[in-house]
Structures are given as C-alpha cells and as structure tokens.
PAZAPA-4460 file (N, C-alpha, C; in steps of 0.05 Angstrom, whole numbers, plus 32768, in hexadecimal, padded with zeros to 4 digits):
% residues 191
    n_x    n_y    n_z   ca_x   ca_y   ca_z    c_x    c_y    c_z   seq   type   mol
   803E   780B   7800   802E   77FF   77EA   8028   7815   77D5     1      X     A
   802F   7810   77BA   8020   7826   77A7   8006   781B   77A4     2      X     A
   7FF7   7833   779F   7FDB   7830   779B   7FD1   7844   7783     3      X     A
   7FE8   784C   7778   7FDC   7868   775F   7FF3   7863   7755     4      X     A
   7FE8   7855   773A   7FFF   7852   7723   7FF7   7866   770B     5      X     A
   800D   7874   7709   800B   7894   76EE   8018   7887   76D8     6      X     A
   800A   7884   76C7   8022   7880   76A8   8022   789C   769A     7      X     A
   802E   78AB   7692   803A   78BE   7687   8038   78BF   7667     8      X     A
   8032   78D1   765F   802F   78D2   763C   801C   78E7   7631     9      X     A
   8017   78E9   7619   8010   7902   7610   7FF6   78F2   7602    10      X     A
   7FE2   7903   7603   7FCA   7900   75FB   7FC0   790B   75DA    11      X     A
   7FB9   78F4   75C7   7FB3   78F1   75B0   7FC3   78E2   759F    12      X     A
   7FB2   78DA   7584   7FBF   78C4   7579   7FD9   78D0   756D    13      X     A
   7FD7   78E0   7565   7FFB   78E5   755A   8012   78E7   7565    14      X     A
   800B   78E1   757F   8020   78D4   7595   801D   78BA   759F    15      X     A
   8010   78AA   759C   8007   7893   75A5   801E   7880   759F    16      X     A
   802C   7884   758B   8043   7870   758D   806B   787B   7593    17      X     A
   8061   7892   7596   807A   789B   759E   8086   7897   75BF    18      X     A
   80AA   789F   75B6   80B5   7891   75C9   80AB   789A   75ED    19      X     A
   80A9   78B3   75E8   809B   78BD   7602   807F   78B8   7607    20      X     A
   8074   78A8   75FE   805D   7894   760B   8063   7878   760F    21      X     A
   8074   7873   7614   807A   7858   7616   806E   7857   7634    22      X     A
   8066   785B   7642   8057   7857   765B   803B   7852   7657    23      X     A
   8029   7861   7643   800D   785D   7641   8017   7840   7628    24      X     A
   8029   7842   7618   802D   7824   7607   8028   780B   7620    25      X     A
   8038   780E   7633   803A   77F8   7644   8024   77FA   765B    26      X     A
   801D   780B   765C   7FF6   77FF   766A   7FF3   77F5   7655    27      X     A
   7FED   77F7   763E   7FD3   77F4   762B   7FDE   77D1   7627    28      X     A
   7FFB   77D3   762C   7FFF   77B1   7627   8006   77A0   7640    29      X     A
   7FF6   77AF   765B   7FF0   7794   7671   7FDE   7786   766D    30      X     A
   7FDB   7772   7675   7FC5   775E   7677   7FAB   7762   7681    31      X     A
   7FB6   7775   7697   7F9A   7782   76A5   7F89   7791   769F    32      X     A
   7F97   77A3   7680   7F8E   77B3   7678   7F71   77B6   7670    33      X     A
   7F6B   77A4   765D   7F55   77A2   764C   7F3A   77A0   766A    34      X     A
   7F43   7792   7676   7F28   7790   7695   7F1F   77A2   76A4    35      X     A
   7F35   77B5   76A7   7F2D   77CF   76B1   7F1A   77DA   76A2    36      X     A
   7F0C   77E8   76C0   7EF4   77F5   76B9   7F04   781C   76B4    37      X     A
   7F04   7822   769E   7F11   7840   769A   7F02   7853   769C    38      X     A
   7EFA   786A   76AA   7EE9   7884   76A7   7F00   7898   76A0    39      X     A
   7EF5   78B0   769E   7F01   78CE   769D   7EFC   78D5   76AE    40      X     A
   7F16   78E1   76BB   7F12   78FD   76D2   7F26   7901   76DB    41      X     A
   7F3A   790E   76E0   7F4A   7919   76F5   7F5F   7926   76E0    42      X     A
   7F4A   792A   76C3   7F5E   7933   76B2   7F70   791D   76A2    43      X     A
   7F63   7901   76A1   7F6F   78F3   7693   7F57   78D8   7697    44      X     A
   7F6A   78BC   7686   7F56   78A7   7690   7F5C   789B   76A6    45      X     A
   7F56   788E   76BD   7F54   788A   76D5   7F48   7868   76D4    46      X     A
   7F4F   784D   76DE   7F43   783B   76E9   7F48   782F   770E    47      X     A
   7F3F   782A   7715   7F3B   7819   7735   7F40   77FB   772E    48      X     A
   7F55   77F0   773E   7F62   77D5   773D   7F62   77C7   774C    49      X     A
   7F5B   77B4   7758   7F5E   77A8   7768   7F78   7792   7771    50      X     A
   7F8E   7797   777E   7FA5   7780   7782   7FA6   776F   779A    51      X     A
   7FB9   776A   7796   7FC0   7755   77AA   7FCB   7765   77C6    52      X     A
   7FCF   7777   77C2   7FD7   778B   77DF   7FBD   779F   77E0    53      X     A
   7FA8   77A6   77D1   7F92   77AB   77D8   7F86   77C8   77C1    54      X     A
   7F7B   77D7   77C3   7F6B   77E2   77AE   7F81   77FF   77A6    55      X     A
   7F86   77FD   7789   7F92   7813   777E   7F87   7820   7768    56      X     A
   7F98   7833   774C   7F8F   783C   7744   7F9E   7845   7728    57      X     A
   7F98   7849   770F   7FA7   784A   7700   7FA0   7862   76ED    58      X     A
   7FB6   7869   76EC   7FB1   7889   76D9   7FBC   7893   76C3    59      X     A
   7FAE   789A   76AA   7FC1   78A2   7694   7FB2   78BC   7691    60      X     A
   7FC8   78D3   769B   7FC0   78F3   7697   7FBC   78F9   7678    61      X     A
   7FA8   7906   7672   7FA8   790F   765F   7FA9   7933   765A    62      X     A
   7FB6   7934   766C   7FC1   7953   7664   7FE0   7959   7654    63      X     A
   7FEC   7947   764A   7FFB   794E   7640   8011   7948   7650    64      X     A
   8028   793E   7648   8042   792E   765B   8047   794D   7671    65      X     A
   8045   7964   765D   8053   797A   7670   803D   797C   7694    66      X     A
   8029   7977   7685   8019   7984   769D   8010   7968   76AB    67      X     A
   8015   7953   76A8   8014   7935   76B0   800B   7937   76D5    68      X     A
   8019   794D   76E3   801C   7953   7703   7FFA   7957   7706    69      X     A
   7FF4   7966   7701   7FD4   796E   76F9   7FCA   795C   76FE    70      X     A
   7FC5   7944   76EB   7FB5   7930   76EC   7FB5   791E   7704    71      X     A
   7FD5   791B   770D   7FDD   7908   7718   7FD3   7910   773D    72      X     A
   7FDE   7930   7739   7FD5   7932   775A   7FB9   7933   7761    73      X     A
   7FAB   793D   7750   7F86   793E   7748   7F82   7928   7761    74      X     A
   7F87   790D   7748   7F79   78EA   7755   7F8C   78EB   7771    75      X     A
   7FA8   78F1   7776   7FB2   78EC   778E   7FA6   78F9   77A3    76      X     A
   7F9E   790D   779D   7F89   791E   77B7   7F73   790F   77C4    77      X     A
   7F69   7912   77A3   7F45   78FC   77AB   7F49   78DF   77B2    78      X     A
   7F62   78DD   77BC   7F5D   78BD   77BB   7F74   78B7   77DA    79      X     A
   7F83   78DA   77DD   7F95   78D9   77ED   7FAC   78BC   77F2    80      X     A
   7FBD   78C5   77DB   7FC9   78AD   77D4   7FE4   78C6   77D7    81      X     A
   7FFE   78BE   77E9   800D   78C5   77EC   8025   78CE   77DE    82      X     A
   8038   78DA   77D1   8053   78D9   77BF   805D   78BD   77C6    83      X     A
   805E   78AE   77DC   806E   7893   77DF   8060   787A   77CE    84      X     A
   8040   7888   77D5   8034   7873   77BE   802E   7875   77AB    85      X     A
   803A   7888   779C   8036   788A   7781   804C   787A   776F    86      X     A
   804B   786A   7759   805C   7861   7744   8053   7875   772E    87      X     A
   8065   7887   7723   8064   7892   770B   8076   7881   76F9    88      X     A
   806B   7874   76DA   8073   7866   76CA   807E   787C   76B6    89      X     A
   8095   787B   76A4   8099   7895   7696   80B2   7883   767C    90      X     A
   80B4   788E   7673   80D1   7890   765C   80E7   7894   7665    91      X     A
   80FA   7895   765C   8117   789A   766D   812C   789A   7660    92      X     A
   8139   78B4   765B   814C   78B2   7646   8165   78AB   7648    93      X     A
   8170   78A6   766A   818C   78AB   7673   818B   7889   7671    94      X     A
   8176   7879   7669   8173   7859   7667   8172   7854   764D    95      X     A
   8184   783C   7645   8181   7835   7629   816D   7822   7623    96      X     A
   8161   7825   7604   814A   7812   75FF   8155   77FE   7606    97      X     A
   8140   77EB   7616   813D   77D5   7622   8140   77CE   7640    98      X     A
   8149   77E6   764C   8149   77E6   7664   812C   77EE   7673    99      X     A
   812A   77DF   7689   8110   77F1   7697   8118   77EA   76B5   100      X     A
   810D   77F9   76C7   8114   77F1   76E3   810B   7810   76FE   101      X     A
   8108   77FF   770D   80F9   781A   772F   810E   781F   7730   102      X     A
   80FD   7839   7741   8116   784B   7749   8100   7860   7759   103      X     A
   810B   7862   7775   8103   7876   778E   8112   788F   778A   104      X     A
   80F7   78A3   777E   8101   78C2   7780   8114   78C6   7768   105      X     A
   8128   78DE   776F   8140   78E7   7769   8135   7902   7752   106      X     A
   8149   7902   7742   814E   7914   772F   8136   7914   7719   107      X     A
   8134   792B   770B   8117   7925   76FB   8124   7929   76DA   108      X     A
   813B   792A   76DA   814C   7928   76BD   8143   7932   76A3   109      X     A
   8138   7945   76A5   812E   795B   7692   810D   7951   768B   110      X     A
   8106   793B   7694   80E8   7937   7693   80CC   794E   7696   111      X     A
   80CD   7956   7687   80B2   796A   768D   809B   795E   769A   112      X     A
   8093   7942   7693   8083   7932   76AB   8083   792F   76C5   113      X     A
   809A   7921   76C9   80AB   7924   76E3   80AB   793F   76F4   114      X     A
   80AE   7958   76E7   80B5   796B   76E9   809B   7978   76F1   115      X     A
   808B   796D   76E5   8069   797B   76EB   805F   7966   7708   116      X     A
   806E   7958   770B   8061   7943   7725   8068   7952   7734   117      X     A
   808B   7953   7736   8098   795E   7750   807B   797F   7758   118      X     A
   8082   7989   7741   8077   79A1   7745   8053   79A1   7758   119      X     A
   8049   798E   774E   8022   798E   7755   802B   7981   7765   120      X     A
   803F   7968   7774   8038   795B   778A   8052   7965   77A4   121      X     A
   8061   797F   7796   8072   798D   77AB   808A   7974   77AE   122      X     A
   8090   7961   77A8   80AB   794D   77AD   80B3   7939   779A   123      X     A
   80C1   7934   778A   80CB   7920   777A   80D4   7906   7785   124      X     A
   80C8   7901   779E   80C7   78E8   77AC   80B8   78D4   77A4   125      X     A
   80AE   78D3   7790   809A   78C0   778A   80AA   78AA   777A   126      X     A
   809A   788E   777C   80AC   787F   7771   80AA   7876   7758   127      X     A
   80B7   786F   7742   80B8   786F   7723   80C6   7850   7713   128      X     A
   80B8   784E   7706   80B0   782F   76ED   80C3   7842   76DE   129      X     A
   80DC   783E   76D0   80E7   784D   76B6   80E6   7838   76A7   130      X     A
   80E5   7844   7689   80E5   782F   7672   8101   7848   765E   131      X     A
   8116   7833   7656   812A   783D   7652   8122   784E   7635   132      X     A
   812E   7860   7626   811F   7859   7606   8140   7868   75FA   133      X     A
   8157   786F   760D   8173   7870   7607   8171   788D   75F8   134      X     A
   8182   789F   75F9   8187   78BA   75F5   818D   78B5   75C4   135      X     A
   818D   78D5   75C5   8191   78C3   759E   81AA   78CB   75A4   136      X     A
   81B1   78CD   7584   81CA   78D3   7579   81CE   78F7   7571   137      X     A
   81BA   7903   7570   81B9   791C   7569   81AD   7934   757F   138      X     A
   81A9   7943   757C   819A   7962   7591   818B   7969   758F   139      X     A
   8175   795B   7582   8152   7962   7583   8150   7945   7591   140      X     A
   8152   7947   75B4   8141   7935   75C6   811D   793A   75C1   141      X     A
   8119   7954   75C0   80F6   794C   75BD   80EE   7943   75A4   142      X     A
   8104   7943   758E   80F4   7935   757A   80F7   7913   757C   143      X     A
   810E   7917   758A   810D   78F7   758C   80FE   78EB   759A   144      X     A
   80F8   78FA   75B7   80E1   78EC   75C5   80C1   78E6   75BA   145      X     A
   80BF   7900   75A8   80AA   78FE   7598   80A4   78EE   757B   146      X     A
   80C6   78E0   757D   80C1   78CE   7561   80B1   78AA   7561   147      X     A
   80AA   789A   7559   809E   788E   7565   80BC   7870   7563   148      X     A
   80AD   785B   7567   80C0   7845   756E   80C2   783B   7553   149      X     A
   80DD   7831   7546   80E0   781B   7535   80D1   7804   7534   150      X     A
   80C7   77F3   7520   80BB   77E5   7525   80C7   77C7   7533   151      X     A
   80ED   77CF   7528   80F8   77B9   7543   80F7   77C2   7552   152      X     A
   80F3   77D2   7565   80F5   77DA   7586   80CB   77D1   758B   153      X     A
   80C2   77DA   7578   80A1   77D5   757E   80A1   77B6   7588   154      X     A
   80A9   77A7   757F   80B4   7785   7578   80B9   777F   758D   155      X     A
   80CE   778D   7595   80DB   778B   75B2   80D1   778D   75C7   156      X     A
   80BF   77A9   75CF   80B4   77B8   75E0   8098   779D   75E1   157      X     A
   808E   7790   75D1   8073   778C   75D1   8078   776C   75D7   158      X     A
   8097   7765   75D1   809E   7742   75D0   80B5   773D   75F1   159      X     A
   80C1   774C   75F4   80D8   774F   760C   80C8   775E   7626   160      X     A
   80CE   7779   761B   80D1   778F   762E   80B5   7795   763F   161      X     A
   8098   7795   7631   808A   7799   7642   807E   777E   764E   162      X     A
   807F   7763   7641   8076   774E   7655   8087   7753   7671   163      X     A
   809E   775B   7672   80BD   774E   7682   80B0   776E   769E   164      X     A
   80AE   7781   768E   80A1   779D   769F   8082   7794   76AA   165      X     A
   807E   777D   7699   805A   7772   76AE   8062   7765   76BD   166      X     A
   8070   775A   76BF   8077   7742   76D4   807F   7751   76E8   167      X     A
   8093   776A   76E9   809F   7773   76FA   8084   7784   7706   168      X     A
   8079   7796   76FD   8065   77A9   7702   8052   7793   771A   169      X     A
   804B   777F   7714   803A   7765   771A   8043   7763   773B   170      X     A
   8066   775E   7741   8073   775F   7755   806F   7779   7766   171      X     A
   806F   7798   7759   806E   77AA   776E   804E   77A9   7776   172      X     A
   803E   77A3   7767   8020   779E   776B   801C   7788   7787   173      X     A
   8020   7779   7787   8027   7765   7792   802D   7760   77B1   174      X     A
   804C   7763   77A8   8057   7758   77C0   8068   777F   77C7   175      X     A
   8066   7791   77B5   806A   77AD   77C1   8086   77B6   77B2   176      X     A
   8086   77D7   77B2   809B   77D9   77AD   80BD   77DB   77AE   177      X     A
   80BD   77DA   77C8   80DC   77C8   77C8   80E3   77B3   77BB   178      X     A
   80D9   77A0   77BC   80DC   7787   77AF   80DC   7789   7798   179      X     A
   80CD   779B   778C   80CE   7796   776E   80EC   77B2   7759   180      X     A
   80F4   77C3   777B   810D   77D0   7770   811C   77BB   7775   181      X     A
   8121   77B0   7787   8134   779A   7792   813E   7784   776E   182      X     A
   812A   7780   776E   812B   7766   7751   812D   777B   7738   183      X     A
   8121   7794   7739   8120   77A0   771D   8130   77BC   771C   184      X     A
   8143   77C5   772D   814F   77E1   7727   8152   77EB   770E   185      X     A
   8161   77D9   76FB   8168   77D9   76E4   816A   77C0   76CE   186      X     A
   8152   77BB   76C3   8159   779B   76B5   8156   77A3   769F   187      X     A
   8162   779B   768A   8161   778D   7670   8150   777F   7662   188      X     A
   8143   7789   765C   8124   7772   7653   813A   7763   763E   189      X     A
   8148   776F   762A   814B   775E   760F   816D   7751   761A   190      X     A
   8176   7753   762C   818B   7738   763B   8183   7725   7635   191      X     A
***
C-alpha cells in the first residue's frame, strides 16, 4: 500500500507553470485537493488523507526539485513510511506530452529530484506517477524544463491528461499499486 505521496517541483510563483512542475500542477487539479487540511513542515506543504486502504499522506517539498530527497525522507521517517510505500509523482522527459503512467524503481534519468530521493532515502526503489512532457528539439533541457506549457498543452493537461491521471491515481489509492501499474504503465491521456 502507498501511504506517502511526493509531488515534485520547485517552489515560487515563477515556476508555477512550468514544465517541471507538472506534478504540483496535477495535485493542485485533484478533486481532493481543495479539502485537504495543508500545514508546513518537513520542509514543504504536507496534508493527511484518508483512503479506502487506510490513512496516508501527501507532500509537496518545497526545497527546490534538486533537494526534493530532504523533504521527502524528513515526513518518511516521522511517519516511518517505507521506499515501497512511497509514490514519487515527477515530470519525465524520456515520455512524450501526453503520456503518463507507474513504474517500480529503475533508473533516475538525469532527474536531480529523483536523484536527491535515491540519495536521502539510500535506494531508487520507490515507486513513481510519471507525467510525460517529451524531450525538445534543441540542447538547453533546463531551459526547457523551466519553460512553462503552451496554452494548447495547458488545455490538454487540465481537459485530458490530469482528469484521466485522477482516475488512475484514485485506483492506486484504492485498490493499490499493482493494479493501478497493471491498467496504467504507459497511457495516452490524448488517444
């Protein structure tokens, strides 16, 4: 069962719509969102959830995507929530916009987030929500990550991609995470 869900992203408004927050974009557009009760602490904002498999926890670090591990192992200590049960939600460049889909462990693909988890929680075993946002056409990747979304992909992201990523998110909540890699490895919101 996950019980500590991490969304990933960089803290302040002049990132708020860029492509490497598309994880804090897609909390901010669950359903569940607005009900949660949110405090500060563990180095970011923090709420307590209650599901259908029993009490979890949701986290958006606010240290900065690089130091994201920080925040993340903080609440996993105090709450002794394991690498198996962790879902880290993130960006993903080796996925094209419109893709999203789980995925157990593996490679951390130049992610400095990723990269700061493995590091504060010692294993890259943890399991991960990607949201695709597709590599550019040119050799400034951090400017691109740092550029924000078209307002057709915003369209998209806010009309396809994150209802289709609630529904799925809803299932690993639920009924757990196999099931919800099983149905979601890799889907297509805009198919």
């Amino acid at each position: 069962m996950i019980k500590l869900f991490a969304f990933l992203g960089n803290h302040g408004r002049e990132y708020s719509g860029n492509r490497h927050n598309i994880a804090w974009q897609f909390l901010e557009a669950l359903p569940v969102y607005p009900s949660l009760q949110w405090k500060r602490g563990f180095k970011g904002r923090w709420a307590q959830l209650e599901t259908e498999a029993g009490r979890a926890w949701f986290i958006a670090p606010e240290t900065y995507m690089n130091l994201s591990g920080e925040s993340v192992a903080e609440i996993a200590r105090f709450y002794k929530v394991e690498p198996a049960e962790l879902l880290v939600v993130h960006d993903e460049l080796e996925l094209g916009f419109g893709f999203f889909g789980f995925k157990k462990g593996g490679g951390l693909g130049g992610h400095n987030g990723l990269r700061s988890m493995k590091e504060r929680l010692g294993t890259p075993d943890f399991m991960r929500l990607r949201f695709g946002i597709g590599r550019p056409n040119h050799d400034d990747v951090a400017g691109y990550v740092l550029s924000d979304f078209s307002r057709d992909e915003r369209e998209k992201l806010d009309c396809s991609i994150f209802p289709r990523a609630a529904a799925a998110l809803d299932i690993c909540m639920g009924r757990g995470f196999d099931e919800a890699l099983a149905a979601y490895a890799k889907s297509n919101a805009l198919a």
